[in-house]
BAPABA-416226 format. One record per residue: x, y negated, z of N, C-alpha, C, O in turn. Coordinates in steps of 0.2 Angstrom, whole numbers, padded with zeros to 4 digits, always signed. Layout:
XYZXYZXYZXYZ;...
! end
This chain:
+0865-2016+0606+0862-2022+0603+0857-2025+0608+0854-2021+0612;+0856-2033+0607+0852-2034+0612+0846-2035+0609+0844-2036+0604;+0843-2033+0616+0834-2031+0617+0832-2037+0619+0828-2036+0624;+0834-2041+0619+0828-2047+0626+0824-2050+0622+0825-2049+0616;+0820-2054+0623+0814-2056+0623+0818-2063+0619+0823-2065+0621;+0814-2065+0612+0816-2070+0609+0813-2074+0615+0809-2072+0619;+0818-2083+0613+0818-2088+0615+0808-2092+0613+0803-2094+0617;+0810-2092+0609+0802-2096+0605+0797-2094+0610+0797-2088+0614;+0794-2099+0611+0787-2099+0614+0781-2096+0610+0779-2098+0605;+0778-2091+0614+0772-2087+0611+0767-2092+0610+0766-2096+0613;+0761-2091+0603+0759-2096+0602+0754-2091+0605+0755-2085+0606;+0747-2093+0605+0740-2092+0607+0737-2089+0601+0737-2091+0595;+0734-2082+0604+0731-2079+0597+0723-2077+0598+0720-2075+0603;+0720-2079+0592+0714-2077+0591+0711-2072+0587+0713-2073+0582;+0708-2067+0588+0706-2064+0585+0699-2062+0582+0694-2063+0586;+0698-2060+0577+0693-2058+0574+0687-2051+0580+0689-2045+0582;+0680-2052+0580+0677-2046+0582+0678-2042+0578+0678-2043+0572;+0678-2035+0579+0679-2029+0573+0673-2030+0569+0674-2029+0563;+0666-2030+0571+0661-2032+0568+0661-2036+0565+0659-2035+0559;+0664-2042+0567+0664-2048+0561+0666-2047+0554+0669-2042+0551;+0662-2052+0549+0665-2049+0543+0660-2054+0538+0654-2055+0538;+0665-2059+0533+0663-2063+0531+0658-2062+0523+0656-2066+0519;+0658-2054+0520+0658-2052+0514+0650-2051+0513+0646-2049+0518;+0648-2052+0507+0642-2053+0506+0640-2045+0508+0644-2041+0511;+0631-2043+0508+0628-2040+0511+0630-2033+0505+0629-2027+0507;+0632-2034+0499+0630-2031+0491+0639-2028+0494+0640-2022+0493;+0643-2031+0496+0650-2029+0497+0652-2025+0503+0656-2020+0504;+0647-2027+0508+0645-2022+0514+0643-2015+0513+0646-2011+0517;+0640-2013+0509+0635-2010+0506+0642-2004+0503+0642-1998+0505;+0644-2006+0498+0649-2005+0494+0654-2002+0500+0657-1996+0500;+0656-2005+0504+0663-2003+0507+0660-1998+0513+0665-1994+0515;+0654-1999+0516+0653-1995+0521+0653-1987+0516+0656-1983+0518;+0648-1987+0508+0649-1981+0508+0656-1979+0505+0656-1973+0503;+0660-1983+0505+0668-1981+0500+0671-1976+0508+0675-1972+0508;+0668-1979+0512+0671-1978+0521+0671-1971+0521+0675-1966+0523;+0663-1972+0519+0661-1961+0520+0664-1957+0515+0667-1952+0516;+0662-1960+0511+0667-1956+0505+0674-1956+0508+0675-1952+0512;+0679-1960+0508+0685-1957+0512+0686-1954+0517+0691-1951+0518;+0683-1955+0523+0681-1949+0527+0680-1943+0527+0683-1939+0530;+0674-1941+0520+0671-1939+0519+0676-1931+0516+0676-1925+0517;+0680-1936+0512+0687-1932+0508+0691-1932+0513+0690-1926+0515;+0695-1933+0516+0700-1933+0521+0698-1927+0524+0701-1922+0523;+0691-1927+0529+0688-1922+0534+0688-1915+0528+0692-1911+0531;+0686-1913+0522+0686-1909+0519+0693-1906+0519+0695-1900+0521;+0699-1912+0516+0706-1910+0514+0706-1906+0522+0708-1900+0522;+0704-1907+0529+0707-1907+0534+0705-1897+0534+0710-1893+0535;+0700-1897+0533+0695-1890+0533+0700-1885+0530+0702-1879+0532;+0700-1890+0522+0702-1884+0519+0712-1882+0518+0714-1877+0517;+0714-1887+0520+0721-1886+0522+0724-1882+0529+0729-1879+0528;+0720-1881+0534+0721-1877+0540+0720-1869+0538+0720-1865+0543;+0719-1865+0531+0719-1861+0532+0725-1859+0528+0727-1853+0528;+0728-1862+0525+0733-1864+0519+0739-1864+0524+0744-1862+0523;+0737-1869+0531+0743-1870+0536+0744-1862+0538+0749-1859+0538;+0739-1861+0540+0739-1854+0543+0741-1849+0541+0744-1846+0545;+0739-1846+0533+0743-1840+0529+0748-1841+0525+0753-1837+0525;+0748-1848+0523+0755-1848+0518+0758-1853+0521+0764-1850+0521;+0760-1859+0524+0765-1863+0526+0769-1860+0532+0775-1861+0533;+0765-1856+0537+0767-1856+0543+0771-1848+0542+0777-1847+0544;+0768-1844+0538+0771-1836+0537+0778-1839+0533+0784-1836+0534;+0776-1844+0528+0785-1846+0525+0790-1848+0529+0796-1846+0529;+0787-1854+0535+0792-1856+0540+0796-1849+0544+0802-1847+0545;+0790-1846+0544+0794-1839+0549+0801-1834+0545+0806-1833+0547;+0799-1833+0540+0799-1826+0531+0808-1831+0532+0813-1828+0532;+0808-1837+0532+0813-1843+0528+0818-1845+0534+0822-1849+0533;+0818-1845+0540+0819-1848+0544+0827-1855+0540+0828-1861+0543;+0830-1852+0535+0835-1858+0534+0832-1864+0532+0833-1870+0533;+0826-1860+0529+0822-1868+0527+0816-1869+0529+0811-1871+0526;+0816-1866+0536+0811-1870+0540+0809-1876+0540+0803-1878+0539;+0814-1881+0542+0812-1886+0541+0811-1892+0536+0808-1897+0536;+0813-1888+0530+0812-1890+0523+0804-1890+0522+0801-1894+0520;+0803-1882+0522+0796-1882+0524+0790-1884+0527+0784-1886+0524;+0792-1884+0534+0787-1890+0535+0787-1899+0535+0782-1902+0536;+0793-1901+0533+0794-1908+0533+0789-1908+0526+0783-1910+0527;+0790-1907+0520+0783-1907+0514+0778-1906+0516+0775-1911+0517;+0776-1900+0519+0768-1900+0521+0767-1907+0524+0764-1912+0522;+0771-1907+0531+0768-1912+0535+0768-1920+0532+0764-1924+0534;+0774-1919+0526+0772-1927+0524+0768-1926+0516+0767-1931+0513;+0766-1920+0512+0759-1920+0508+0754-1922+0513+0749-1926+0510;+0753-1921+0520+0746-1921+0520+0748-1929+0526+0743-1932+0528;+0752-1931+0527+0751-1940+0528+0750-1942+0521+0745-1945+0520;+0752-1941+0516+0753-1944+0509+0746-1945+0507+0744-1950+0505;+0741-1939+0509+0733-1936+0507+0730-1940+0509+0726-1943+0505;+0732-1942+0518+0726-1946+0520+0726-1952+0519+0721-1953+0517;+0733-1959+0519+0734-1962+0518+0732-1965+0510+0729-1970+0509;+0735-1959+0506+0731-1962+0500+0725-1962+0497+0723-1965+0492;+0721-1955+0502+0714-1956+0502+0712-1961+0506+0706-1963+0504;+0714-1964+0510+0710-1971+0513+0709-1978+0509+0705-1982+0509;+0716-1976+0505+0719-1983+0500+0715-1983+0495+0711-1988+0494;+0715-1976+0490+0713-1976+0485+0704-1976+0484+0701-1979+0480;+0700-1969+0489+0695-1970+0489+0690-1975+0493+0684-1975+0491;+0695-1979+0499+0693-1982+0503+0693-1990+0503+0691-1993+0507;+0697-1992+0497+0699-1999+0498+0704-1999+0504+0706-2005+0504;+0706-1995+0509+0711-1999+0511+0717-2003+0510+0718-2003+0504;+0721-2006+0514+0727-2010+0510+0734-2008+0516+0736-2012+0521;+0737-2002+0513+0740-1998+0518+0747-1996+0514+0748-1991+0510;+0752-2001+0515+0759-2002+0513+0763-1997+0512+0762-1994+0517;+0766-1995+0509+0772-1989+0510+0776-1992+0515+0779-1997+0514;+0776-1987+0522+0778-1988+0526+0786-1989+0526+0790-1986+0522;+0788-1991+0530+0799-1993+0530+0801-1985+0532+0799-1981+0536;+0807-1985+0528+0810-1978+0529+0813-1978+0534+0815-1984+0536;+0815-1974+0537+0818-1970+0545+0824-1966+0543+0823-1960+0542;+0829-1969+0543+0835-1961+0545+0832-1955+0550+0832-1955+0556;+0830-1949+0547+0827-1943+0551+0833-1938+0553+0833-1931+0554;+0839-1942+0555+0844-1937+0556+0844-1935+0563+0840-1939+0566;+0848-1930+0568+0847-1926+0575+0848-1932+0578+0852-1935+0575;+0846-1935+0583+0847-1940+0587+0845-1947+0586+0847-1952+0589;+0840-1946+0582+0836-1953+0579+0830-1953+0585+0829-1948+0588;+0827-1958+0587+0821-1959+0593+0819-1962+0587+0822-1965+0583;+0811-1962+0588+0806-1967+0585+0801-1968+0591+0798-1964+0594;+0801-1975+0591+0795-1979+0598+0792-1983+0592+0794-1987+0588;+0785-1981+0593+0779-1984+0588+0773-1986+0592+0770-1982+0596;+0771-1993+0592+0765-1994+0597+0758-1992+0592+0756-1993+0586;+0754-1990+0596+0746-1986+0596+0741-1991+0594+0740-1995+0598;+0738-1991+0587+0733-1993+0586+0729-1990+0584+0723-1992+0585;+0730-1985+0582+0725-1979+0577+0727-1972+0577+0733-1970+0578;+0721-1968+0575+0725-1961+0571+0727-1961+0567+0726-1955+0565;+0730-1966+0562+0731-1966+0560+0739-1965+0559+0742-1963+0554;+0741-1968+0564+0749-1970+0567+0752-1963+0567+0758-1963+0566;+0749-1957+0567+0754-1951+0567+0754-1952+0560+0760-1955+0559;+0751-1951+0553+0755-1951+0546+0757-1956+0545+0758-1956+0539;+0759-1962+0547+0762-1967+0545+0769-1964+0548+0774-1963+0544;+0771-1962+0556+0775-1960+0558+0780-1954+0552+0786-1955+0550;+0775-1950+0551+0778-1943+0548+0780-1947+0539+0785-1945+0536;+0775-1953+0536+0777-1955+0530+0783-1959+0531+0786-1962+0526;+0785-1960+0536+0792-1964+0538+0796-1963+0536+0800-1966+0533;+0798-1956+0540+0804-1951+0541+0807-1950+0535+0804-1949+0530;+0813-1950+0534+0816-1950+0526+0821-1945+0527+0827-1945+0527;+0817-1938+0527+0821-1932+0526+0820-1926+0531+0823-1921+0531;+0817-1928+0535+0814-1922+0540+0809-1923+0543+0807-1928+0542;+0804-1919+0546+0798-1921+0549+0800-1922+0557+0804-1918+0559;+0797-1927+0561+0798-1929+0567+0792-1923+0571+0787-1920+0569;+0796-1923+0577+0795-1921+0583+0790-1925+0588+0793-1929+0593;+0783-1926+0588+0780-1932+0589+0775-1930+0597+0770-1926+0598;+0779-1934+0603+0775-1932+0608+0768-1934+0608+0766-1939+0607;+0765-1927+0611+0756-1926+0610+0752-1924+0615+0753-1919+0618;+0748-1927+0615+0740-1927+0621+0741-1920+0621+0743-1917+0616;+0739-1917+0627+0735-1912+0628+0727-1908+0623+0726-1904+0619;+0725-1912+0625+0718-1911+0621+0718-1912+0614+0712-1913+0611;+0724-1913+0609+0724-1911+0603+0729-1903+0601+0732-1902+0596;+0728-1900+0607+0732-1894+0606+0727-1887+0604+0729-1882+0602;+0720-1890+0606+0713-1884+0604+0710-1889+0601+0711-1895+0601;+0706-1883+0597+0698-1883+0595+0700-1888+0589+0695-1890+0587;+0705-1892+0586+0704-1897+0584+0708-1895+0573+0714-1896+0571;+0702-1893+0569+0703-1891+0564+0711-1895+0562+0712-1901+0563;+0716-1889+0559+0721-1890+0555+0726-1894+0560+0731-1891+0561;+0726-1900+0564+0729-1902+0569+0731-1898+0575+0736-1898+0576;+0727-1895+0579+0730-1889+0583+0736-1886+0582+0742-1886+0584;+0732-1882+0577+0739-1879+0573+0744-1880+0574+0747-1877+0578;+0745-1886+0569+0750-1891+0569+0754-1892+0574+0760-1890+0573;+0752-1896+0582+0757-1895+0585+0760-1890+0588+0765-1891+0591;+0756-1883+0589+0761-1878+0590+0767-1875+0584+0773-1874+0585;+0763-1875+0578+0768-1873+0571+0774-1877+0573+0780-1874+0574;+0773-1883+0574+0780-1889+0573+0783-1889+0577+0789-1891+0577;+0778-1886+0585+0783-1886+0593+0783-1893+0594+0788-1896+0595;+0777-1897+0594+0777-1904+0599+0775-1904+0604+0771-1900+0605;+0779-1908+0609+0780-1908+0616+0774-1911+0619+0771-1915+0616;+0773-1909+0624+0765-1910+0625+0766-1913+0633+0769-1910+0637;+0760-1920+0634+0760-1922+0638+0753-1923+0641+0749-1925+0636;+0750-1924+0647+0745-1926+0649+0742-1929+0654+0740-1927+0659;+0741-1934+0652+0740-1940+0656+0734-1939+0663+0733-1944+0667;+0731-1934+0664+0725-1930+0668+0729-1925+0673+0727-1922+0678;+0735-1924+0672+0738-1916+0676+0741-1919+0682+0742-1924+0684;+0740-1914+0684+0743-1917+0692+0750-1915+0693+0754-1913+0688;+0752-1914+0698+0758-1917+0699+0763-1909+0698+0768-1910+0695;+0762-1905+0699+0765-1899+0696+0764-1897+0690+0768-1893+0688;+0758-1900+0684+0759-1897+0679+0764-1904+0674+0767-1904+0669;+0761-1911+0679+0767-1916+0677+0773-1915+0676+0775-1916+0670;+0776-1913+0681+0785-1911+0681+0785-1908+0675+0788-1910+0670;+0782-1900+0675+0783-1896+0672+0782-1898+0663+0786-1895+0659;+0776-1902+0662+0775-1905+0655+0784-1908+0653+0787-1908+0648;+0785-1912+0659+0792-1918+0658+0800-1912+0659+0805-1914+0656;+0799-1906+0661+0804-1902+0661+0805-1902+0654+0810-1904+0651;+0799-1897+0650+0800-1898+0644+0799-1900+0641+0798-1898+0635;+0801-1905+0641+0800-1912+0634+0808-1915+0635+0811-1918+0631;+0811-1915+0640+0818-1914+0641+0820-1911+0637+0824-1913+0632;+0819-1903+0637+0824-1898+0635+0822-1896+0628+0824-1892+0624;+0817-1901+0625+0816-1902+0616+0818-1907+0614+0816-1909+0608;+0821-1912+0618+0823-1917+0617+0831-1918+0617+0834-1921+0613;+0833-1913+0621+0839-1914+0623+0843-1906+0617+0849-1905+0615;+0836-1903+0614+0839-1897+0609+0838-1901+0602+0840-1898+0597;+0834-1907+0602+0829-1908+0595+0835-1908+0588+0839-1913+0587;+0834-1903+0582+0839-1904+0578+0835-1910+0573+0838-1912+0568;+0828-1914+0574+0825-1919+0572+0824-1924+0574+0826-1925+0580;+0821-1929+0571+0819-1934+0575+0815-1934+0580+0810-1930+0579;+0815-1937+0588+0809-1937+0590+0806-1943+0591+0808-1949+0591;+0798-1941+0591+0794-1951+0589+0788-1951+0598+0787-1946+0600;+0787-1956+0599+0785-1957+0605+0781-1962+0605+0783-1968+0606;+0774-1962+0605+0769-1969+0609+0768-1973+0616+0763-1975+0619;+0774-1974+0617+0774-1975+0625+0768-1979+0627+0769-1983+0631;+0764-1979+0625+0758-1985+0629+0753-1980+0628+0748-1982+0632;+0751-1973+0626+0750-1969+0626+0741-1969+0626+0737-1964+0625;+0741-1976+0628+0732-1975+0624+0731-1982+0619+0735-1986+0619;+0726-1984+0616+0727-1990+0612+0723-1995+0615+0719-1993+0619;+0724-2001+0615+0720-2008+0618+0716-2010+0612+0716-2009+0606;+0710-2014+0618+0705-2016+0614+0709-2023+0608+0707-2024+0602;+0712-2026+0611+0713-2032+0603+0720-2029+0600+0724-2033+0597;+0722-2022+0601+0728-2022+0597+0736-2025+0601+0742-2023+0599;+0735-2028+0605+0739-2030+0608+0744-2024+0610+0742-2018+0610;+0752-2025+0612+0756-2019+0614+0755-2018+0621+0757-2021+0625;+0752-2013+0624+0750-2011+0631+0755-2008+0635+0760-2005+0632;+0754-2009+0642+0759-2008+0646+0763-1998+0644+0760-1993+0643;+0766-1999+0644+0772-1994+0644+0769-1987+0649+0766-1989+0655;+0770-1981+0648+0766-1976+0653+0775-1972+0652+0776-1969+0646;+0780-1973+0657+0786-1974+0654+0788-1968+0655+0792-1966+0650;+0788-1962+0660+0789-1956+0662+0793-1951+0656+0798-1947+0657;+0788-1953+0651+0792-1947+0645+0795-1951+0641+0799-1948+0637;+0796-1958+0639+0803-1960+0639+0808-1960+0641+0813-1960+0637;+0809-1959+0647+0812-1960+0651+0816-1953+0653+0822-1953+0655;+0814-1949+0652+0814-1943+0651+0818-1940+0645+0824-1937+0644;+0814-1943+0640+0819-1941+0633+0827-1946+0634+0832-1944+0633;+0825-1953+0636+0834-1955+0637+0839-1952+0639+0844-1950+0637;+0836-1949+0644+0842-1945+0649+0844-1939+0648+0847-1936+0652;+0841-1938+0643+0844-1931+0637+0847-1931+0634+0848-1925+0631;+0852-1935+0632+0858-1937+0625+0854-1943+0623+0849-1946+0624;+0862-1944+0618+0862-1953+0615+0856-1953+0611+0852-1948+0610;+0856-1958+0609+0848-1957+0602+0851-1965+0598+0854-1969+0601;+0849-1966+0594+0849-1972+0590+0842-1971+0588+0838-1967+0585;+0840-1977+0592+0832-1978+0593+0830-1984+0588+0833-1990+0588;+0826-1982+0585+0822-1987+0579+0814-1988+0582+0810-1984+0584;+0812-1995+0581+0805-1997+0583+0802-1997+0578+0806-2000+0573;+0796-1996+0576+0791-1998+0571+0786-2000+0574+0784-1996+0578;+0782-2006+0573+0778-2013+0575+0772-2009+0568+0772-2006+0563;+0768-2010+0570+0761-2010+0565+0755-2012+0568+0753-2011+0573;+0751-2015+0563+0745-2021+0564+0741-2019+0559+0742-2016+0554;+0735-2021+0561+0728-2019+0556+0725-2014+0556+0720-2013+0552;+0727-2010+0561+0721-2004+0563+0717-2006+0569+0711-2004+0569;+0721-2009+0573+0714-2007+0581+0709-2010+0578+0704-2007+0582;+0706-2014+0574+0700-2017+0573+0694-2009+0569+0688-2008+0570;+0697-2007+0568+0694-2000+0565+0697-1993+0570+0696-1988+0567;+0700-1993+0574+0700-1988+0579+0695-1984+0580+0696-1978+0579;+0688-1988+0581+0682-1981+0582+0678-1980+0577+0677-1984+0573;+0677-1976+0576+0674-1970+0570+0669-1977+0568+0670-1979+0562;+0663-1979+0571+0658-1983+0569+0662-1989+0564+0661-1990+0558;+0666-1992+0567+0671-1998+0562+0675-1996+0558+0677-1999+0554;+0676-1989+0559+0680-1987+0552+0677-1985+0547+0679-1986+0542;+0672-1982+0547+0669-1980+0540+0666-1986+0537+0664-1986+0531;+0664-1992+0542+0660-1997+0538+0665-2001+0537+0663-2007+0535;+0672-2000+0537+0676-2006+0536+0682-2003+0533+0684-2008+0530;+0686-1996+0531+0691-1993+0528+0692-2001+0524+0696-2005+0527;+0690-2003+0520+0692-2006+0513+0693-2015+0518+0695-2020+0515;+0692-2015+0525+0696-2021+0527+0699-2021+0531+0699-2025+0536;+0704-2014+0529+0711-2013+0532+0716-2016+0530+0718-2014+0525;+0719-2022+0533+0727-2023+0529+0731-2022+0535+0731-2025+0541;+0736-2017+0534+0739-2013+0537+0747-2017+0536+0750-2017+0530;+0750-2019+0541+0758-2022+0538+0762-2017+0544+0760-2014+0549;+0768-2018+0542+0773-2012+0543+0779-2016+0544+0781-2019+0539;+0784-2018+0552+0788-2022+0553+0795-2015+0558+0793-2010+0561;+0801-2017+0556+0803-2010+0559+0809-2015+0564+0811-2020+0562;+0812-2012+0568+0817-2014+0574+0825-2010+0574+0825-2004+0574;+0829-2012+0575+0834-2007+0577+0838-2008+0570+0837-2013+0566;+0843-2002+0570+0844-1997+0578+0848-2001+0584+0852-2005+0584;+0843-1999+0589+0847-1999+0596+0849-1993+0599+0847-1987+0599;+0854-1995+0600+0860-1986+0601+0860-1986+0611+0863-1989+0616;+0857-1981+0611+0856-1978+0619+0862-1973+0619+0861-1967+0618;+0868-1976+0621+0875-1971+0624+0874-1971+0628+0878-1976+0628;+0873-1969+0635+0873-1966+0640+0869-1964+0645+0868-1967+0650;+0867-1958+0643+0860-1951+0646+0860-1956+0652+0854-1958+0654;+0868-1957+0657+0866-1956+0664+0866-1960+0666+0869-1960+0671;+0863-1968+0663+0860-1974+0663+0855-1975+0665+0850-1972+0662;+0852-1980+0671+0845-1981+0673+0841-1984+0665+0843-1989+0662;+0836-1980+0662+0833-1984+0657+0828-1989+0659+0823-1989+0654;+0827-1991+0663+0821-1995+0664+0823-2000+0661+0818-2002+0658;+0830-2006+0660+0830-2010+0659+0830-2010+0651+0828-2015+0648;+0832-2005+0647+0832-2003+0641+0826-2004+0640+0826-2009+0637;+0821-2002+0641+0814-1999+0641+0811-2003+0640+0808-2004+0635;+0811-2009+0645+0807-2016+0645+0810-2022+0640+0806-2027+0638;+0817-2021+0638+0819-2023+0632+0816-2022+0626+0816-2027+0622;+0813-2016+0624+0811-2015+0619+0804-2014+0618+0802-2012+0613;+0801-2016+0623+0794-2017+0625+0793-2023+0624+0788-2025+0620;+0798-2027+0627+0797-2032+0624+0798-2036+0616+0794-2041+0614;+0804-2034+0614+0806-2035+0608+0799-2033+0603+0799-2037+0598;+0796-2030+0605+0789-2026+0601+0783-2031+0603+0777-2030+0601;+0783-2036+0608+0778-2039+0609+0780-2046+0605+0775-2050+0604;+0784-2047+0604+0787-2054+0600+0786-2049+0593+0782-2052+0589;+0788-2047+0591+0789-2043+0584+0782-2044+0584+0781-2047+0579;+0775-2043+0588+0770-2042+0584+0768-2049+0584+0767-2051+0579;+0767-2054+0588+0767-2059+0589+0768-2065+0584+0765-2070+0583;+0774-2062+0581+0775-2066+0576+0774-2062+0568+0778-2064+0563;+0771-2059+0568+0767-2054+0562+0761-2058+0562+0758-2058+0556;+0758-2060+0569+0749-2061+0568+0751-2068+0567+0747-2071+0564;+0756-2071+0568+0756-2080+0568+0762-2082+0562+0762-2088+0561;+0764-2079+0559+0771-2081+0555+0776-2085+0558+0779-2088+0554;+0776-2084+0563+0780-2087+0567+0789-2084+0566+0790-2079+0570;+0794-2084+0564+0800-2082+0562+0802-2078+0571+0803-2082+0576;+0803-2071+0569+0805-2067+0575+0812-2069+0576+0815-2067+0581;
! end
């Protein structure tokens, strides 16, 4: 399928400051505390869930191995389900059922970064398995109920700080769970998020990486309305002026490992910067 950059002329985008906010002071008021309150619940579900990960989900994965993955794909998609519509429900946000995703062995998911959010929306995607979701280093400790998580799950772990021996070595293995994955795997390639939301340059090593592992029929998911609430300050005084939209790409079908993918790569990098472009302007992609 082709990837190239539509024709149409990108129009000029304007954006709102995160602070900005046109609602009376009595509504401010109201939505700043709906913010803490769904935080407030979220952080709780998060506490008391990691002991629940720890004695009963992870001992059954082990106890079951046929339904391993049955196993964790519920948990992992109860607890996107928890946060999402604790944000919705207790928070006012405005956060769509996301587009389903074929979760079958050879599926890629490339999703661009505006929030922490973007992991349960990934995982609420998936329609019928839990993804394989490449992860920072530094949420592998210390980090209630998510730690856990990505060793329970076996996500392939990357970091952006390591040097050049522990670099290979991070990229060896994310090959050999790429090239073994009997799930979906989902990938952030811009690997950290930009201040207006915008699609940021590509950090391409572990794409690049996973192509050359086997075919993949690669699906894009485009998503808007979070980076304005990215940081904790703007998120809790703002959850309830999230509108979150959800636009999906593909498949683009990547047959052959032993193909340079850089051209691939920028193809759909680009395709993902017109796709948002014309999300923010109505502009027909």
């Amino acid at each position: 399928m082709d990837v190239r950059r539509s024709d149409y002329p990108r129009p000029s985008i304007v954006h709102r400051p995160p602070g900005a906010s046109s609602c009376s002071p009595t509504d401010a008021v109201l939505s700043k505390l709906r913010g803490y309150l769904a935080l407030f619940v979220v952080l709780l579900g998060i506490f008391l869930c990691d002991p629940v990960q720890r004695l009963v989900v992870a001992p059954a994965a082990r106890l079951l191995p046929s339904r391993r993955v049955g196993i964790l794909t519920r948990w992992q998609r109860f607890l996107a389900h928890f946060i999402l519509r604790t944000l919705s429900t207790l928070g006012g946000a405005h956060i769509p059922t996301p587009p389903r995703l074929p979760a079958s062995p050879g599926t890629l998911v490339i999703m661009n970064h505006q929030s922490v959010l973007d992991i349960p929306l990934v995982v609420a995607s998936m329609d019928g398995a839990y993804p394989l979701i490449v992860t920072r280093r530094r949420y592998f400790r210390w980090i209630p109920l998510i730690s856990h998580m990505t060793r329970l799950y076996q996500y392939p772990m990357v970091d952006p700080a390591a040097n050049v021996t522990e670099a290979r070595d991070a990229l060896s293995k994310l090959g050999v769970v790429a090239r073994n994955a009997t799930t979906p795997v989902a990938i952030f390639p811009e690997g950290t998020r930009t201040r207006n939301g915008e699609i940021g340059r590509f950090k391409t090593r572990g794409l690049e990486t996973i192509l050359s592992q086997r075919p993949w029929t690669v699906y894009v998911l485009v998503a808007d309305g979070f980076w304005e609430r990215a940081k904790m300050k703007h998120f809790v005084n703002g959850v309830g002026r999230i509108h979150a939209r959800f636009e999906t790409l593909g498949p683009f079908l990547w047959e052959n490992p032993e193909e340079d993918p850089r051209q691939f790569i920028a193809g759909i990098r680009e395709s993902m910067v017109d796709r948002l472009s014309s999300m923010r302007t109505g502009v027909p992609a």
